[in-house]
Each structure stands twice: as structure tokens, then as C-alpha cells.
N, C-alpha and C positions, 0 to 999 in steps of 0.2 A: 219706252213705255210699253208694256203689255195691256191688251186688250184682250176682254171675255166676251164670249157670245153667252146665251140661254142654250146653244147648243153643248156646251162644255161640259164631260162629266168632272163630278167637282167632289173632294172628299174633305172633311172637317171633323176635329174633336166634338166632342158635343156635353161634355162633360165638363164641370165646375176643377179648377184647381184643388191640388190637396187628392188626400187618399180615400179610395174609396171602392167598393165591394165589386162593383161595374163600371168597366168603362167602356164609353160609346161612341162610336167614330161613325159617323154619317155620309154614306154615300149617295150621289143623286147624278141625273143625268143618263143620255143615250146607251152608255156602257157598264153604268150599277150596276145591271144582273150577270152579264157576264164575268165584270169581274168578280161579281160574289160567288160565280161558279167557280172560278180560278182559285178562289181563297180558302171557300168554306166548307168543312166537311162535316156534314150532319152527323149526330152520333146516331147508335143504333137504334133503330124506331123514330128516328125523330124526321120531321119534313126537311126536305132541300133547304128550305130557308127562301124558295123563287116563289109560296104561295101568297097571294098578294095581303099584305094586313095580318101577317101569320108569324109570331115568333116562332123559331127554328133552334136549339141547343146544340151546339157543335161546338167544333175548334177551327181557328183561323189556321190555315199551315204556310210553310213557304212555299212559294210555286214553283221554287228552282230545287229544296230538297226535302219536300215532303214533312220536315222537322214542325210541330206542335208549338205554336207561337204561344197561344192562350186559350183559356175556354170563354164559350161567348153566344151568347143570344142572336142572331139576326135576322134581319124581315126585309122585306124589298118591298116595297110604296113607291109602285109605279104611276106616273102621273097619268090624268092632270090632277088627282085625287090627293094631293098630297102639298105641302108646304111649296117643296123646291120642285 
């Protein structure tokens, strides 16, 4: 049986079944920001995506080869200010 702490970063769909315009994958936890560093590259002009409550326009990449996964919106909602 596995067990979670509140210390767990923890990542989840967030988004209904079926298609649709955006999809939204929810990260939370100790390590959210860094690995949104690892993933996300802001496009140009646009914030890092680390400013707190702040959507960011970029694209997710691979971390191992740089390749453009999808384009995508992200924000980091660092606690305790936030849901999770």
C-alpha cells in the first residue's frame, strides 16, 4: 500500500473528458516551481510563469530534448494561498 504525505509534490489532469481548446494539468507541492522551470518556456515577452497568481503563455518542452510538447498557459499558486 502506498502512502502520501502533504509533503508530496503531486500533479493531476484538471480538465473534464472529451476535447477541448485547453488542457490543464495541475501541479502542487514543494517542487511545482522548479519543475515548472524544467518544463516551461515562456514565449517572448511573456513572464516565467514563477510569478505568483500570474498566467504565463508558453510551451511545455521535453526536458531531455528540448522538442515543443504543446502551447499552454501556466501559473504557480504557491501556498498556503491556494487549494492544494
Amino acid at each position: 500500500m502506498n502512502t502520501f504525505s502533504l509533503d508530496d509534490t503531486i500533479a493531476a489532469i484538471a480538465t473534464p473528458l472529451g476535447e477541448g481548446g485547453v488542457g490543464i494539468v495541475k501541479i502542487s507541492g514543494p517542487e511545482a516551481a522548479s519543475i515548472l522551470r524544467r518544463l516551461f518556456a515562456p514565449a517572448a515577452g511573456a513572464t516565467d510563469g514563477l510569478e505568483p497568481r500570474r498566467l504565463a503563455f508558453g510551451h511545455i518542452r521535453d526536458p531531455q530534448t528540448g522538442d515543443v510538447v504543446d502551447e499552454v498557459l501556466a501559473t504557480h499558486m504557491p501556498g498556503p494561498h491556494s487549494y492544494t
